[in-house]
C-alpha positions in Angstrom: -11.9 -83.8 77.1 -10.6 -82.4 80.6 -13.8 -83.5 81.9 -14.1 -87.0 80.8 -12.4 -89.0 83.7 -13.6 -91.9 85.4 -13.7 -92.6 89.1 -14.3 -95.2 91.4 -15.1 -95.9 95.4 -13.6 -94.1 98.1 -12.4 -91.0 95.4 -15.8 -90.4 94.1 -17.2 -90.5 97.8 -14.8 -88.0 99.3 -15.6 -85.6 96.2 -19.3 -86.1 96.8 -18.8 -85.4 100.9 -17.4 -82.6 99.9 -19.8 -81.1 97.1 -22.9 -81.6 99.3 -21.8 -80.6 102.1 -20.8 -77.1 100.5 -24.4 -77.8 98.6 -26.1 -78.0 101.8 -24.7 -74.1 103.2 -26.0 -72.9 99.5 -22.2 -72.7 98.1 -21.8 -74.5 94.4 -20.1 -77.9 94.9 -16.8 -77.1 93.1 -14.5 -79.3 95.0 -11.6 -80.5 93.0 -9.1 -83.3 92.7 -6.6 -81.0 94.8 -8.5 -79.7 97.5 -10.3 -83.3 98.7 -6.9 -84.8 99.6 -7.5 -83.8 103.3 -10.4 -85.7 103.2 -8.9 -88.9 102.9 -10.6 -90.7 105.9 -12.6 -93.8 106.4 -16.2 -93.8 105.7 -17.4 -94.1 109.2 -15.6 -90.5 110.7 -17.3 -89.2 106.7 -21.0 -90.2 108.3 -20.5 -89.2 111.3 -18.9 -85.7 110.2 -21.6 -85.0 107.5 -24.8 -86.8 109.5 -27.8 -85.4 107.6 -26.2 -84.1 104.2 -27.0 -86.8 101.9 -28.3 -90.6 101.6 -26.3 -90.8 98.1 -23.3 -90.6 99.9 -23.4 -94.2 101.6 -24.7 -95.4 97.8 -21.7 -93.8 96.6 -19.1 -95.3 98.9 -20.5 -98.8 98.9 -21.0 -99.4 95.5 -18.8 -99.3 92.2 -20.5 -96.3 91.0 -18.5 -94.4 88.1 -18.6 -91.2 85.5 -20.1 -92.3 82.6 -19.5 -91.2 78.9 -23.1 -89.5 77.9 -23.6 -87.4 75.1 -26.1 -84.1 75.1 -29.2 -84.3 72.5 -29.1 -80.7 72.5 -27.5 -77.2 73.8 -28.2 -77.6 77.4 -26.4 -76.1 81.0 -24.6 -77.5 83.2 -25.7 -75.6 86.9 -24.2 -75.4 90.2 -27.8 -77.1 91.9 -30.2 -79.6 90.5 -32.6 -76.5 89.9 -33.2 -74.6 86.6 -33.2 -71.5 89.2 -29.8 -72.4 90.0 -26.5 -70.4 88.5 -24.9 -71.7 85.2 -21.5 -72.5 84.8 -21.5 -72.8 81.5 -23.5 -74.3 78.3 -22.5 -77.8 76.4 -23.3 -78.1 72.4 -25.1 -80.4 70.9 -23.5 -84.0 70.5 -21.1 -83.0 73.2 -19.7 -85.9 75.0 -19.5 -85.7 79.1 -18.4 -87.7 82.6 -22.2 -88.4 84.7 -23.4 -90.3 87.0 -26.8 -90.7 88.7 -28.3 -88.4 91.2 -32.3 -89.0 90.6 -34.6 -89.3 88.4 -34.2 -85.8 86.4 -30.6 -85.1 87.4 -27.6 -86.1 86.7 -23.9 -85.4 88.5 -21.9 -84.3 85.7 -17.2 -84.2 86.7 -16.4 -80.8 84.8 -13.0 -79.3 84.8 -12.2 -81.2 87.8 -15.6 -80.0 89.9 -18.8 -81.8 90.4 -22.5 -79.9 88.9 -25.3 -80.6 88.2 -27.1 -81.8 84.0 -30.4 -82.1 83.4 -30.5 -86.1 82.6 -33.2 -85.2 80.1 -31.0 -84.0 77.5 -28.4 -87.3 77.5 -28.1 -90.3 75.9 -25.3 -93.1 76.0 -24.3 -92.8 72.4 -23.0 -90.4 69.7 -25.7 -89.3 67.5 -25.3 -90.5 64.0 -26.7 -88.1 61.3 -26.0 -87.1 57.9 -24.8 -83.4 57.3 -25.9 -81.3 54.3 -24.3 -78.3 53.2 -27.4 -75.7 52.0 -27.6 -72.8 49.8 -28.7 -69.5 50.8 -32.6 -69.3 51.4 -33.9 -65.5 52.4 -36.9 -66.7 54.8 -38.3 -69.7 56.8 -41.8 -69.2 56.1 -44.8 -71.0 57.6 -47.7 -73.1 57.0 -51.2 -73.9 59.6 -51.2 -77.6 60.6 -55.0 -77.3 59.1 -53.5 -77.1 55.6 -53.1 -81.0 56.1 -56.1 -82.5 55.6 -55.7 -85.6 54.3 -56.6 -88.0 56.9 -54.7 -90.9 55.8 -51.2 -89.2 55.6 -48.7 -89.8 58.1 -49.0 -85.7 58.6 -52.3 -85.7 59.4 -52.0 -88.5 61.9 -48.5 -86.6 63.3 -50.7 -83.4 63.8 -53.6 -84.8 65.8 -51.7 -87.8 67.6 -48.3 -86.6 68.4 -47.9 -82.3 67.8 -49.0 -80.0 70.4 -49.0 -75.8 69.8 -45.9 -74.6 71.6 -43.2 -72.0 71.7 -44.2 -68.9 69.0 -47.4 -70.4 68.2 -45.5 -73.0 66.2 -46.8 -77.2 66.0 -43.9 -79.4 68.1 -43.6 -83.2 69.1 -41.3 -83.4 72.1 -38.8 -80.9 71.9 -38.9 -80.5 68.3 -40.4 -77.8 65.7 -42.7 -79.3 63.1 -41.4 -78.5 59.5 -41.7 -79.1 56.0 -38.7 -79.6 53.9 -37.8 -80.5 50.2 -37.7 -84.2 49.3 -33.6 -83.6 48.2 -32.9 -84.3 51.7 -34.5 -87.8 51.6 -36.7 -87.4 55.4 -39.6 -89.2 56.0 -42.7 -88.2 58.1 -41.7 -88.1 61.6 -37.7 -88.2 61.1 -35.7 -85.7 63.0 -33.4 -82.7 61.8 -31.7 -80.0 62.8 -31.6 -76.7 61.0 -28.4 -75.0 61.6 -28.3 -71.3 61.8 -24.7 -69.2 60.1 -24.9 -67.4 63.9 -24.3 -71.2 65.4 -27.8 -71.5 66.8 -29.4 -74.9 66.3 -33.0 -75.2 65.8 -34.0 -79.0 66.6 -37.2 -79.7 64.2 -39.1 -83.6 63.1 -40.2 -83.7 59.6 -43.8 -82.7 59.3 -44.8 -82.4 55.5 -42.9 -82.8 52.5 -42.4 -79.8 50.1 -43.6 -80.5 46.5 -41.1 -81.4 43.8 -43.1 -78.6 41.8 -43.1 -76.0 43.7 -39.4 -76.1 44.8 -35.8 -75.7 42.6 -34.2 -78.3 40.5 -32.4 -79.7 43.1 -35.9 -79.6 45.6 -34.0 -77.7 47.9 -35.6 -74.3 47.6 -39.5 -72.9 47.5 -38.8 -71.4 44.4 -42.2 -68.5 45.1 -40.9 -67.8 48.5 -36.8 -68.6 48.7 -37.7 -70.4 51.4 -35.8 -73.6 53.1 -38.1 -74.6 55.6 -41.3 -74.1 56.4 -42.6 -74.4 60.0 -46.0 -75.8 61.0 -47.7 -73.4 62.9 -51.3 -72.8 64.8 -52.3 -69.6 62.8 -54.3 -68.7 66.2 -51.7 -68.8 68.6 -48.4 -67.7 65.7 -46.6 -64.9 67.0 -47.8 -61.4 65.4 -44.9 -60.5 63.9 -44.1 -63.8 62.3 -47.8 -63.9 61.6 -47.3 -60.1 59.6 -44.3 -60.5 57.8 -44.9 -64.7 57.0 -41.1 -65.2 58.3 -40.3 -67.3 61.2 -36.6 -65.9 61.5 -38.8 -62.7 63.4 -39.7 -64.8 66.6 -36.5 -64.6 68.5 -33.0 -63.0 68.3 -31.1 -65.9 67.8 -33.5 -67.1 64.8 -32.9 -64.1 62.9 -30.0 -66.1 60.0 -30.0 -67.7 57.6 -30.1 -71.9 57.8 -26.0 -73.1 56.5 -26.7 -76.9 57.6 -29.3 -79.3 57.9 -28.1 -82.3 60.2 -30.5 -85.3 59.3 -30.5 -88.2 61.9 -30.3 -91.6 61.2 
């Protein structure tokens, strides 16, 4: 990858001169490889020239600090600030491997196409997901269930719902970043394991198992809600659900990008 380069000491000090100081008179730090070679001067004429910018840049000369190889847990941006108000450059996939290094405790600088941004050190981790990858048929609807269905104390559901869950985005049940939903015991996921469903448009809805779909009511192959053609079925707070998902009993209606049909269901390991 054209970003994944490591760099060391006085190279990786003149490119971070450069970025905040352009940071610092509200211009993105894009400084590349070719346009920091007039920079090339000790440390001491650096302090005294950008006095002020940035304490990171001493930690930066003095130490062996390098680009890392991280990979992203999900979609996320890469921005020209440390800010979610800040402009996107552009947005990395899931699994996606990337050059960081430190800049606090919620960001991340990430080397890009020879510039220096900014990643939201959040959505890393220092290894390649491992998962297995199952090819779906075609299911018509991802319907929904209320977490109040589960009522058996004693289940790991029950305990997931009123330990873990919280009511989030649409009105549906989530643990972290992840959707709560039910799926077919074909794909072998225990209470509490994590999934992704993805969508034929490329979207990627993260989800943790949440309930397990009865052998009975789904196909041969307990893939498929045989009464509803349904996939998956998300875990919802009726009270809160989104109207329209809540009228038509389809969770494809809350959003644009949710509106097709699951291809893939990546199960983690």
């Amino acid at each position: 990858m054209k970003g994944h380069k490591y760099m060391k000491r006085k190279k990786l000090a003149t490119m971070l001169v450069v970025a905040f100081a352009i940071s610092a008179t509200s211009v993105a730090p894009v400084m590349g490889a070719d346009d920091i070679t007039k920079y090339d001067c000790d440390y001491k004429a650096y302090k005294e020239m950008t006095a002020g910018v940035s304490d990171i840049l001493a930690t930066a000369w003095s130490s062996e600090t390098t680009f890392k190889p991280y990979w992203t847990t999900t979609t996320v941006n890469i921005r020209t600030k440390p800010n979610t108000e800040s402009e996107i450059v552009t947005t990395l996939s899931w699994n996606q491997e990337v050059s960081v290094t430190s800049f606090n405790s919620e960001w991340n600088l990430i080397y890009w196409n020879d510039h220096i941004y900014y990643i939201n050190s959040n959505y890393l981790q220092d290894h390649e997901a491992e998962f297995e990858l199952f090819e779906v048929p075609y299911a018509k609807y991802k319907t929904w269930m209320p977490y109040t269905a589960i009522t058996s104390k004693s289940s790991p559901q029950y305990k997931l719902q009123h330990t873990s869950a919280y009511t989030g985005n649409y009105g549906i049940r989530m643990v972290g970043d992840r959707f709560c939903v039910a799926l077919g015991s074909y794909f072998g996921c225990e209470i509490g394991d994590e999934f992704d469903l993805v969508l034929a448009n490329g979207t990627v809805i993260p989800c943790i198992m949440s309930d397990e779909k009865a052998d009975i009511h789904t196909d041969s192959s307990n893939i498929i809600t045989t009464a509803t053609n349904c996939l998956s079925e998300f875990v919802v707070d009726k009270s809160a659900l989104d109207i329209k998902a809540k009228r038509l009993g389809d969770i494809s209606s809350v959003c644009p990008e949710w509106d097709s049909p699951v291809v893939q269901i990546r199960v983690y390991k």
